[in-house]
C-alpha positions in Angstrom: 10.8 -14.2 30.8 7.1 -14.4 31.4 4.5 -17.2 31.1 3.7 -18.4 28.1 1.1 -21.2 26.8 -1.6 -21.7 29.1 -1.2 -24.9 31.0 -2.7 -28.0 29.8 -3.4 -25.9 26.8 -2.6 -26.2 22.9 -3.1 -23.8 20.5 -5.7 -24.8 17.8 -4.1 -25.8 14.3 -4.0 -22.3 13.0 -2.5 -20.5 15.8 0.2 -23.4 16.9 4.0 -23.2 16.0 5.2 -24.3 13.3 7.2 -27.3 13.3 10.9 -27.1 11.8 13.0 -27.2 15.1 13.5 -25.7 18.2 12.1 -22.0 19.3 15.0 -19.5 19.1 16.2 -18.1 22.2 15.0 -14.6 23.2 17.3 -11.5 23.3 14.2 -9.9 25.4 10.7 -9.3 25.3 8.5 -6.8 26.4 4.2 -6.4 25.8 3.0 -5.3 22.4 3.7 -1.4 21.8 0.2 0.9 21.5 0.7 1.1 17.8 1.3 -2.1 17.2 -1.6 -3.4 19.0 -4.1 -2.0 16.5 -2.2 -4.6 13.9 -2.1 -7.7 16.1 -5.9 -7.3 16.4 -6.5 -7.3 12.7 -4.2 -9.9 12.5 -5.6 -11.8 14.7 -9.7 -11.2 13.7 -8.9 -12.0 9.9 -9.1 -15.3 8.8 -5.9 -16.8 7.5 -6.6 -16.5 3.7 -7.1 -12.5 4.0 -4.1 -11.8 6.4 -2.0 -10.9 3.4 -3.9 -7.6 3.1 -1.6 -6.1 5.4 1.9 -6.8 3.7 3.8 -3.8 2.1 5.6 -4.7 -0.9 8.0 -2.5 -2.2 10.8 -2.1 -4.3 14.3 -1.5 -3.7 16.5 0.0 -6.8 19.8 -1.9 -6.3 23.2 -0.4 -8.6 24.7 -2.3 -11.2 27.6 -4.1 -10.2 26.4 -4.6 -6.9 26.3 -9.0 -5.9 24.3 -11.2 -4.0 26.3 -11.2 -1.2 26.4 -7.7 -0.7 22.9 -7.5 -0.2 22.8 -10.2 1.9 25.9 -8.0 4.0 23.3 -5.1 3.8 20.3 -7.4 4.9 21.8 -9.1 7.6 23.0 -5.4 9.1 19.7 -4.2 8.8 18.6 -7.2 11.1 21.2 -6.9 13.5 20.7 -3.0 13.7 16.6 -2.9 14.0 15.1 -5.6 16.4 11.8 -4.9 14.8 12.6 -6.7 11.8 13.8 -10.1 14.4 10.4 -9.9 16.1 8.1 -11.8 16.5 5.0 -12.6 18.8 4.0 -14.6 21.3 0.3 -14.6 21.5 0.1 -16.7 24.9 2.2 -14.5 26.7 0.5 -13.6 30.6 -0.7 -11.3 31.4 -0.9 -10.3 27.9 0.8 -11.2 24.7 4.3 -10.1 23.9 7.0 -8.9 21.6 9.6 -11.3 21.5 12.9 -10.2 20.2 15.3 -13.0 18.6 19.1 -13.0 18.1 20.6 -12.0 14.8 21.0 -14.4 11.9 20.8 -14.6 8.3 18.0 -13.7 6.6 17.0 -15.8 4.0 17.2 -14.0 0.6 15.4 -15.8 -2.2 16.2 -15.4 -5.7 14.2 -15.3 -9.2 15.9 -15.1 -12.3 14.1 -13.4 -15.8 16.1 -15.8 -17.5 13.9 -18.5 -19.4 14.9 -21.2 -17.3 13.4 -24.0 -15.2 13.3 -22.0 -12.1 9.7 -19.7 -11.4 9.7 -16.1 -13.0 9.9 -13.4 -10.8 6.3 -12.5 -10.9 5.5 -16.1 -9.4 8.2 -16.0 -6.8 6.8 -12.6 -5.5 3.4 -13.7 -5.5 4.1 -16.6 -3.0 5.8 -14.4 -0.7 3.2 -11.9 -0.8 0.3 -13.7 -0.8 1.0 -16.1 1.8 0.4 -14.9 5.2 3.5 -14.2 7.7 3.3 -16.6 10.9 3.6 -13.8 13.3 4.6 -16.7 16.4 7.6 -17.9 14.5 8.0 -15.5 11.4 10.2 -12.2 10.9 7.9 -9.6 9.8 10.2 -9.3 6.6 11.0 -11.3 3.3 13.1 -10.2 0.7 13.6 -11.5 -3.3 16.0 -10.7 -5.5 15.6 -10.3 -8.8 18.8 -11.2 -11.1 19.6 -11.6 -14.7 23.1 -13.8 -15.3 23.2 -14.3 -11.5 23.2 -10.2 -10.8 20.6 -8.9 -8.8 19.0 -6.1 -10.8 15.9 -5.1 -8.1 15.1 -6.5 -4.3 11.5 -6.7 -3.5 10.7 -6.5 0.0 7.7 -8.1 1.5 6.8 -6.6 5.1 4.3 -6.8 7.5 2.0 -3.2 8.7 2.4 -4.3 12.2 6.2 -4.0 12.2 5.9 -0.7 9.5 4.4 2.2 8.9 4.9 4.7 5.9 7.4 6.5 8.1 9.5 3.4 9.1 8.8 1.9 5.5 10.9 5.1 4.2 13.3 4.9 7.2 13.9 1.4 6.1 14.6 2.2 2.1 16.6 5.1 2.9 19.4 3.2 5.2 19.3 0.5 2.5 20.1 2.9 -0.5 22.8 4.2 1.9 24.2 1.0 2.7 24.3 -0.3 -1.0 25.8 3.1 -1.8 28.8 2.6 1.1 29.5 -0.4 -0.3 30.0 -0.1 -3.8 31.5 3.2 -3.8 34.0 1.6 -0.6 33.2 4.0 1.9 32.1 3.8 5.9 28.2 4.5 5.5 26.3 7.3 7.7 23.8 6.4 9.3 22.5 7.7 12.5 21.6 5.7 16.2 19.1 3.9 16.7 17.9 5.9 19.4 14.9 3.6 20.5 13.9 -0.5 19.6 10.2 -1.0 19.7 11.1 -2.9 23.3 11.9 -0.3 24.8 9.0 2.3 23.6 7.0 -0.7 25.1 8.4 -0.8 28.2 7.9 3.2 28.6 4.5 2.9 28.1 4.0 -0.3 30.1 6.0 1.9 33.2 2.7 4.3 33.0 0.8 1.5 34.7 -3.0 1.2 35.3 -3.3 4.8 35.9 -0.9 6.2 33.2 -3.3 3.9 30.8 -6.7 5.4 32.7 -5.6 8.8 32.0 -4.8 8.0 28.1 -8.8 6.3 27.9 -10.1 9.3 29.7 -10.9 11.1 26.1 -12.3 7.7 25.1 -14.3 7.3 27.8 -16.4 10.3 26.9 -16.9 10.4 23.4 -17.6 6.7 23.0 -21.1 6.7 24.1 -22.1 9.8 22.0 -21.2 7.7 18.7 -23.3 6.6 16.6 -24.0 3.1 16.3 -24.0 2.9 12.6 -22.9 6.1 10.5 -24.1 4.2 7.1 -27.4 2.8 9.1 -29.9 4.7 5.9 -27.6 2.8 3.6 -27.1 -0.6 4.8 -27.8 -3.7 2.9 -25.9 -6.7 3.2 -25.3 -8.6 -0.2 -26.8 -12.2 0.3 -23.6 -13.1 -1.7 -21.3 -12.4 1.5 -19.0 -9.1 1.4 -17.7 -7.3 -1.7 -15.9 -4.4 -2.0 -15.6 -1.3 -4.5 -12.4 0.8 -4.7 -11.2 3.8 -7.0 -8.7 6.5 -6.5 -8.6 9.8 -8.9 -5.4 11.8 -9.2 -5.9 15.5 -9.5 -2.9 17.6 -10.3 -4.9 21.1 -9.2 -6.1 20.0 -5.8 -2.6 19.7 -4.4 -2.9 24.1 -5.2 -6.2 24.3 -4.0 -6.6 23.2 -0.9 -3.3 24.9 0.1 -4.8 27.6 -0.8 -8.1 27.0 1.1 -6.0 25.8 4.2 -4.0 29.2 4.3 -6.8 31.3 3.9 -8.8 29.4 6.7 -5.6 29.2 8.8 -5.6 25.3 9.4 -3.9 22.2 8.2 -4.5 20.8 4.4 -5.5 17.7 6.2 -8.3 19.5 8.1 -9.3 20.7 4.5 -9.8 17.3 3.3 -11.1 16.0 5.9 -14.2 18.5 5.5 -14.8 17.7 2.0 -15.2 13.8 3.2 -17.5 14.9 6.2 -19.5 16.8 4.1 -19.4 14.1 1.3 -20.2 11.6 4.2 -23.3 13.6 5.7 -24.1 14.1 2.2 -24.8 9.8 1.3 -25.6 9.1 4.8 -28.3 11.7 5.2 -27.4 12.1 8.7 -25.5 15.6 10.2 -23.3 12.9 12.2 -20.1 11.9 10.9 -17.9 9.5 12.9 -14.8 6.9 11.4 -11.4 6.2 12.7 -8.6 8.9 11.9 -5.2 6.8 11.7 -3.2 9.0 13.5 0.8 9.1 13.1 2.9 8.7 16.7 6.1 10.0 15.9 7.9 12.4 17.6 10.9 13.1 19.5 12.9 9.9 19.9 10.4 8.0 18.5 11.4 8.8 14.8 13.8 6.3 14.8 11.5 3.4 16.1 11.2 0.4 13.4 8.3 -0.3 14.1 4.0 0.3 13.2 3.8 4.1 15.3 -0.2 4.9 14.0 -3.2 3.8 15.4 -6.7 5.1 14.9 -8.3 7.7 17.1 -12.1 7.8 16.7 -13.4 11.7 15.9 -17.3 12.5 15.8 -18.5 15.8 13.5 -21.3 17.5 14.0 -22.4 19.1 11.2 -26.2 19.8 12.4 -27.5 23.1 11.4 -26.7 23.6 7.9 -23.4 24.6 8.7 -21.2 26.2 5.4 -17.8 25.0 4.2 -15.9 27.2 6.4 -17.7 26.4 9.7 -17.4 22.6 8.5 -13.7 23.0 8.2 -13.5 25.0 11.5 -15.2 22.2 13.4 -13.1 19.4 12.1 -10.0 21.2 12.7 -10.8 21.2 16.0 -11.9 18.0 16.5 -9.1 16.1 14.7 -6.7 18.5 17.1 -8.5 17.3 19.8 -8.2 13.4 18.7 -4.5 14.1 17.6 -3.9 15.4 21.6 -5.4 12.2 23.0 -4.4 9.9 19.9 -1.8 8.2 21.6 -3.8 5.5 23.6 -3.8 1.6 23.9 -6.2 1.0 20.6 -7.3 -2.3 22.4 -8.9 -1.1 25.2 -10.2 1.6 22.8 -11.6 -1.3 20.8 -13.0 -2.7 24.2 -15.0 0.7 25.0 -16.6 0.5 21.6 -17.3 -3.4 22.3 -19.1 -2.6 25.7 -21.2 0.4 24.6 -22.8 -1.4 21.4 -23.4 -4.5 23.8 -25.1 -1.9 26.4 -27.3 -0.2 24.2 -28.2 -3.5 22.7 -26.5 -2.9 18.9 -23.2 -2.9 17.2 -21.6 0.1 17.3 -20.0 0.0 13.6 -18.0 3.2 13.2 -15.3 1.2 11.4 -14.8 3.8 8.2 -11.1 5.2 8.1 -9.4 8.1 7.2 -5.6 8.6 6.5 -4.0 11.6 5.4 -0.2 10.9 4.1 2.4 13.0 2.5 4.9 11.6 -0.1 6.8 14.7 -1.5 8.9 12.5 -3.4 6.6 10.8 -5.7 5.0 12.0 -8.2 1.5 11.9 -10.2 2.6 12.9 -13.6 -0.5 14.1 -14.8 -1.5 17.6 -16.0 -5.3 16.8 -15.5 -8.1 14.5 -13.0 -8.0 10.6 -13.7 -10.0 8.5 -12.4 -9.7 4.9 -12.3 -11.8 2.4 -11.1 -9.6 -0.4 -9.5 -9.7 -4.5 -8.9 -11.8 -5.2 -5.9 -10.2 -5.4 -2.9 -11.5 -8.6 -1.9 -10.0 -9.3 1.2 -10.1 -6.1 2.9 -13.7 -6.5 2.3 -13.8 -9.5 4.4 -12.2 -7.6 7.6 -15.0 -5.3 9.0 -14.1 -2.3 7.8 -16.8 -0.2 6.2 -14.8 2.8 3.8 -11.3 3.6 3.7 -10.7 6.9 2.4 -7.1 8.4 1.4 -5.4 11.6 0.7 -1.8 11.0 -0.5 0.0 15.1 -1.7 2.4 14.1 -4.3 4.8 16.6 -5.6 3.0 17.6 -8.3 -0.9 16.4 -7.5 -2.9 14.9 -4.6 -4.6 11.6 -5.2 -7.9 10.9 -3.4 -8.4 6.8 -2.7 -11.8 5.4 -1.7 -12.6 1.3 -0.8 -15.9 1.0 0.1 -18.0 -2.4 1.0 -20.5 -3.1 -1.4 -23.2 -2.9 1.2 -22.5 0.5 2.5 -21.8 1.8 -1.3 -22.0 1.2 -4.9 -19.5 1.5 -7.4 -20.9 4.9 -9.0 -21.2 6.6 -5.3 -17.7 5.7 -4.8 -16.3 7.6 -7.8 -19.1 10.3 -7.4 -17.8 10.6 -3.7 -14.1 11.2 -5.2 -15.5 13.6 -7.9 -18.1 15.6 -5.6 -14.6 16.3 -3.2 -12.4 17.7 -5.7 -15.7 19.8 -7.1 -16.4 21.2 -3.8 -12.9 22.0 -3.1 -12.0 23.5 -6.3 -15.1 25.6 -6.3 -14.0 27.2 -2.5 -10.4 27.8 -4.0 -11.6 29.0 -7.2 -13.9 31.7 -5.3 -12.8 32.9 -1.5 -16.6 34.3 -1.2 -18.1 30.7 -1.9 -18.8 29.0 1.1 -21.3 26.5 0.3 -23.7 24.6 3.0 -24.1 21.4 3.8 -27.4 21.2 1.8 -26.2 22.9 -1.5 -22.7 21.0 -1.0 -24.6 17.9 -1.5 -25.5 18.6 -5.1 -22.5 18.5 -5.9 -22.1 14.8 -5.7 -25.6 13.6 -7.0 -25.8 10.9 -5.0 -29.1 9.0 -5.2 -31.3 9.1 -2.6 -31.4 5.9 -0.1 -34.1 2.9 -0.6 -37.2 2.8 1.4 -38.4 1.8 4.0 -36.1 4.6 5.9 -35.7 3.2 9.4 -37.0 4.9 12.4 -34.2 7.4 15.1 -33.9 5.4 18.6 -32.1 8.7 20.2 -28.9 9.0 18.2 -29.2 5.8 16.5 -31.3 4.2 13.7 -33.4 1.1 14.0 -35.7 -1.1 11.7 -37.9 -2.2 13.8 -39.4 -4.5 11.3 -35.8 -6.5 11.0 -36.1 -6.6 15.0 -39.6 -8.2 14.2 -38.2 -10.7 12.1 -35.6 -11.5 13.8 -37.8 -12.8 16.9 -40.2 -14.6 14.9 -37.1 -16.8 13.8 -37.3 -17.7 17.0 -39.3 -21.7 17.1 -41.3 -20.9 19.8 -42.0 -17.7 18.6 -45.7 -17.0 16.5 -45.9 -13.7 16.3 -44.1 -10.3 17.4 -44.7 -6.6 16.2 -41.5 -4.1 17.6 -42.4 -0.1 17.7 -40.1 3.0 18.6 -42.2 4.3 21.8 -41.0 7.4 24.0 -37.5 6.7 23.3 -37.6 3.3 23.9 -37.8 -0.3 21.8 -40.7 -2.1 22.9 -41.9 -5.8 21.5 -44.7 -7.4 22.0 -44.3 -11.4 21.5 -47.0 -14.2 20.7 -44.8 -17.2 21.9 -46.6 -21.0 21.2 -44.3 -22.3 24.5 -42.9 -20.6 26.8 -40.0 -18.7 26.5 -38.3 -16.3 28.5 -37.3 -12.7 28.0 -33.5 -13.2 28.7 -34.3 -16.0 25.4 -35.3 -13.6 23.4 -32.3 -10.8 24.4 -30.1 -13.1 23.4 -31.7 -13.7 20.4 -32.2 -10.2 19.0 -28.7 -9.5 19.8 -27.1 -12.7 18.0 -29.1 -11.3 15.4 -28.1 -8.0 15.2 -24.2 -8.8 15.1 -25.3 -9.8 11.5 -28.4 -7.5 10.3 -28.4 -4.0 9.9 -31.0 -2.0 12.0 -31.5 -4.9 14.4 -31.5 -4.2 18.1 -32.2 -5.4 21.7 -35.9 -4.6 22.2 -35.6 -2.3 26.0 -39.0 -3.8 27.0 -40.8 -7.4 26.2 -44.3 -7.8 26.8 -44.8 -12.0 26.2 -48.3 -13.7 25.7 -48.0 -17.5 25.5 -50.4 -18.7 23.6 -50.3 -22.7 22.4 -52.7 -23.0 19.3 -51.2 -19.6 17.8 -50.4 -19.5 14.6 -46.8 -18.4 13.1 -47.0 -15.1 10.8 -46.4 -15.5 6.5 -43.3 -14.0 7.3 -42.1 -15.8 10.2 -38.0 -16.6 9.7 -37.9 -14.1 6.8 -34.8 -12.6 8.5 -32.2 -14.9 7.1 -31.1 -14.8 10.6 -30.8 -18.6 11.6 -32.7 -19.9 14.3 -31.4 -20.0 17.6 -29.8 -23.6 18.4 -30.3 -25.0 21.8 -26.8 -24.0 23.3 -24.8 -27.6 24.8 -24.5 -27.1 28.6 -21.1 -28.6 27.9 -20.3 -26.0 25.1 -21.3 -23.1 27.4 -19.6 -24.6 30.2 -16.3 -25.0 28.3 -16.4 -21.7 26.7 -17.1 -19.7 30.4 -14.1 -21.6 31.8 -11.9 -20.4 28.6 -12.6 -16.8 29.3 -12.8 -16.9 32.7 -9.1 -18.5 32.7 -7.5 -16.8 29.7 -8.8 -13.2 31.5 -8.3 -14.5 35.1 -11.9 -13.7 36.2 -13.3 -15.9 38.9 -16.9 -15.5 37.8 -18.2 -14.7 33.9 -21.8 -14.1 32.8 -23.1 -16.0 30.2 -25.6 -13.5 29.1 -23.2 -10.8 28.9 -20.9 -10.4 25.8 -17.3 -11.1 25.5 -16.0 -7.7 26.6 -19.2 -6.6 29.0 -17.8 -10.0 31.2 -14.8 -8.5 31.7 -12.8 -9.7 28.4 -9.8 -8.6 26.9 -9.4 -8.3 23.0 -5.5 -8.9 23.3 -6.3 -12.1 24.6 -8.7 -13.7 21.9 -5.9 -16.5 20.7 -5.6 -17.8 24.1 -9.1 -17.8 24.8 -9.1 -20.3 21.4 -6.3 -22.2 23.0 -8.1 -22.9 25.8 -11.4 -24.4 24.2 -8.9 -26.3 22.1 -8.0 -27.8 25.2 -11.8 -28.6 26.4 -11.9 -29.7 23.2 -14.1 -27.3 21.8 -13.7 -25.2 18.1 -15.2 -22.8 16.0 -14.8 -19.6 17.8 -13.9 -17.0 15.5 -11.9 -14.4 17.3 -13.6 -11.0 15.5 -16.7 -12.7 17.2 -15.5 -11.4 20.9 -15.7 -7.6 19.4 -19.2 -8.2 19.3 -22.0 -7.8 21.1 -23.4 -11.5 21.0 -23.9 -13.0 24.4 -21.4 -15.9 25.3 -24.4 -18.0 25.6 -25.0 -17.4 21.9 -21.4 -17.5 21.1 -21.1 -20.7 22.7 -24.4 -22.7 20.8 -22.1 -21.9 17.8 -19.0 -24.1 19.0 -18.2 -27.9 18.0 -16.2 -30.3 18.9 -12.9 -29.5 18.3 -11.9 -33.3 16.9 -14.7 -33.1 14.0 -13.2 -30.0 13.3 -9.8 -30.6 13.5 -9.5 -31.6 9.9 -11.1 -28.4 8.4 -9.4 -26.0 11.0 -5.8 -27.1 9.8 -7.0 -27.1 6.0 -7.9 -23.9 6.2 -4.6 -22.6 7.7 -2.1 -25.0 6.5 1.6 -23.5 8.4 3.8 -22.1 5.6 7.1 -22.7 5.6 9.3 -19.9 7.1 12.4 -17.5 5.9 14.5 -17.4 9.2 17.0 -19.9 8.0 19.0 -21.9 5.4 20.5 -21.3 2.0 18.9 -18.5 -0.7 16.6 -20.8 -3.1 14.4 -20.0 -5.9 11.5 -22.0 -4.6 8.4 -19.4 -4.5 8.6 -20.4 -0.5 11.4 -20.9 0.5 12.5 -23.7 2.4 
């Protein structure tokens, strides 16, 4: 077994385990598989309240006749037979965190009669589970309810976490438990095939590739990285001073499903590829830019890896070009090759890939923000039921709004339709470009199936979305990037000692020229533009400061108008406490303050530990999305506090739930 909690360490209150008894004992353990890594950072940047956006709940149809305990024979088989459902993580783990897998027992089933009785509906039952996040140090990624009338279950709802599923496993799962139920009430030995792999073991084949099995996977990476562009929606931008919000719609259209099979087959490439160059060209269209970039979740599973229970996607990162005008065919031709290209190299560890990203934005002085997805996903067995387009606009998805993520666009073929899904932040899009996004790609791919000659180019393609045009000011190109230089102008007059500053875009560079009142250094006011720009869009690190100090100057109208707060002297305590809780959560002997979380030498994976460790200097209020960014340490560190005037809020705001691995089936909402 390896190490576990850092010594002389505790975990702050919303990472430590939860009371109730000792730890179970470990069947084994091995490091977090490459799919599932792309979960555990999610999990571990969102803040406890919004974790519950990546639980699956779905339904399981279960036979009349069929009791209580036979599920519970069905569940606890299922346990037993797939270690991912008895896993569970240990996020202090050296070198890295871990996968721990526990011994069998019986999974708690909980129970919610429609009856009118004194016990919670069903509806409030399965809201608590849902809604309250899984304690992935203690928890099984699984909960399940039962739903009875007169003491017979009539439906099980099952409550699962993504990092333990993906669609693939989710169907893997209902399938053996249909089969199961079905062996047992019709008194037969069920058929179900070997488990050829547990996710422990995929994780131990890819941790046997070692350093340079992992270099070779990050090789791809490595070179398209730095040609992405820093922010894909940087002409559309604008942060809502009422914090993030989110719109979402999805439109169901029974034709397309024809359509682009038709368009695929005549163009010779996947209908994926064929969706995928509507939304480039729907992209390029409300962007205004002939660069499309976003994160393509790609699907793992092949060969023996079918039969892994576990999360098997992660997102590979594609780039389309689209310069040139290029028509619908040509669009198509390029992504096609391009997400072949991705699919090859796909199979990577996403947290390093995360780590490239992280070190580019802080070298070039700016976030690099391609966090738009794309997921393609087939589900022959359901159906839309509609004989024409609906669109509905639904409930905003509040707390995927809160996790970073820019758009999430999704094609789901149904049997008898293929519905198009769009979530988009409120500050990259507005609710009418979302459902004129939706409605512009079935337009444009109707109109190519409808007529094999059409082949429309990017810049009559765009008319068929009416999008309007972005707000001025339009910010100025830095090489592939956009800036405001104005924001970046802003930004350093928040500074105190700052009077004056004008920024300009000058033969390829960022230049600022700075009226200080005091002194104040250059390496100051780095830090400064780039705490600033983790926040604003179009801010960036200036490449050249020319600084004139000049004592009776005085401050411009519009000094502070950023919104950006002003930099706060940074403790030499709080500095000091947070270098030493990098340095030994990452095992480096040296860490620069002036360099970001990931340019010293960081590693994502380990951003719990690094929050156990100030816990133990006594510091809090690091949040762990923060050490994605590109904010200095030293910047990262004047926003720490001591951890016992914190205490009180930390373990407020993530209060330990109770937990489902053991005792009797209740009816309490959770458990117990």
């Amino acid at each position: 077994m390896h190490q576990r909690t850092p010594t002389g360490a505790h975990p702050p209150p919303d990472t430590r385990p939860a009371a109730g008894g000792p730890t179970p004992p470990a069947v084994r353990d091995a490091e977090l598989c490459w799919g599932q890594r792309y979960h555990w950072l999610r999990y571990q940047q969102a803040a406890p309240a919004d974790r519950h956006d990546a639980h699956i709940v779905v339904g399981c149809p279960v036979p009349d006749g069929v009791p209580l305990t036979a599920l519970r024979t069905v569940l606890d088989y299922l346990v037993r037979r797939h270690e991912g459902l008895r896993t569970v993580i240990d996020p202090y783990a050296r070198p890295v965190p871990r996968q721990v897998v526990q011994p069998p027992r019986p999974l708690t089933l909980h129970a919610a009669s429609t009856e009118t009785d004194q016990t919670p509906a069903p509806a409030e039952v399965i809201a608590a589970l849902t809604e309250r996040p899984f304690d992935m140090a203690a928890e099984w990624p699984i909960r399940v309810c039962a739903v009875t009338t007169g003491g017979a279950p009539r439906r099980l709802v099952v409550v699962l976490h993504h990092l333990a599923f993906d669609d693939w496993g989710l169907a893997l799962f209902q399938k053996e438990f249909g089969e199961l139920v079905s062996a047992l009430t019709s008194r037969r030995r069920a058929q179900l095939p070997p488990v050829a792999r547990q996710p422990a073991d995929l994780a131990t084949t890819e941790a046997a590739l070692g350093r340079t099995g992992r270099e070779a996977a990050l090789e791809h990476w490595r070179a398209l990285v730095p040609s992405l562009p820093a922010d894909p929606f940087g002409r559309r931008r604008a942060p809502s001073p009422d914090g993030p919000a989110a719109h979402s719609a999805t439109l169901t259209s029974p034709g397309l499903l024809g359509a682009v099979r038709e368009i695929a087959g005549r163009l010779r490439v996947w209908p994926s590829a064929v969706h995928l160059a509507a939304h480039a060209m729907a992209t390029a269209a409300w962007t205004g830019e002939t660069t499309v970039a976003h994160r393509w979740l790609a699907s793992h599973r092949e060969g023996d890896r079918m039969s892994v229970l576990t999360c098997m996607f992660s997102p590979a990162l594609v780039r389309f070009e689209l310069a040139g005008d290029p028509g619908f065919a040509e669009v198509t031709a390029r992504v096609a090759e391009q997400l072949e290209q991705a699919q090859r190299h796909a199979y990577a560890p996403w947290d390093e890939v995360a780590e490239l990203v992280a070190r580019e934005g802080f070298r070039r002085g700016r976030p690099l923000r391609v966090t738009s997805e794309v997921n393609f996903l087939s589900s022959p067995a359901q159906r839309c039921g509609s004989r024409r387009d609906r669109l509905v606009r639904g409930a905003e998805p509040a707390a995927w709004a809160r996790s970073g993520t820019d758009s999430y666009f999704r094609v789901r073929e149904l049997a008898d339709g293929v519905a198009l899904g769009l979530d988009a932040r409120a500050e990259v899009m507005d609710a009418e470009a979302v459902e004129a996004f939706l409605q512009g790609c079935v337009r444009l791919l109707t109109a190519h199936a409808e007529d094999p000659a059409l082949d429309l180019p990017l810049s009559e393609a765009a008319g068929l979305f009416g999008f309007a045009p972005p707000a001025a000011p339009a910010p100025e190109r830095l090489g592939e990037d956009l800036v405001r230089p104005a924001a970046v102008a802003s930004a350093l007059r928040a500074h105190p000692a700052v009077a004056a500053a004008e920024v300009t875009v000058r033969n390829g560079r960022l230049e600022a020229r700075v009226t200080a009142r005091t002194a104040v250094g250059e390496r100051e006011l780095r830090r400064t533009t780039l705490d600033a720009a983790a926040g604003l869009p179009g801010v960036s690190r200036p490449d050249r400061f020319t600084i004139t100090v000049d004592a009776g100057a005085e401050p411009d109208d519009d000094a502070g108008g950023s919104g950006a707060p002003a930099p706060a002297p940074t403790g030499a305590a709080a500095r000091e406490a947070l270098l030493r809780a990098v340095g030994g959560a990452n095992g480096l002997s040296a860490v620069d303050a002036e360099a970001s979380y990931t340019a010293a030498g960081g590693r994502l994976l380990l951003g719990a530990r690094v929050r156990a460790e100030l816990w133990a200097l006594g510091w809090s209020g690091l949040e762990p999305a923060e050490l994605a960014g590109v904010r200095p340490l030293a910047a990262l560190a004047a926003r720490l506090r001591p951890a016992d005037t914190a205490g009180a809020a930390d373990t407020a705001d993530t209060a330990r739930p109770d937990h489902d691995l053991a005792g009797p089936a209740c009816t309490s909402p959770l458990g117990g």
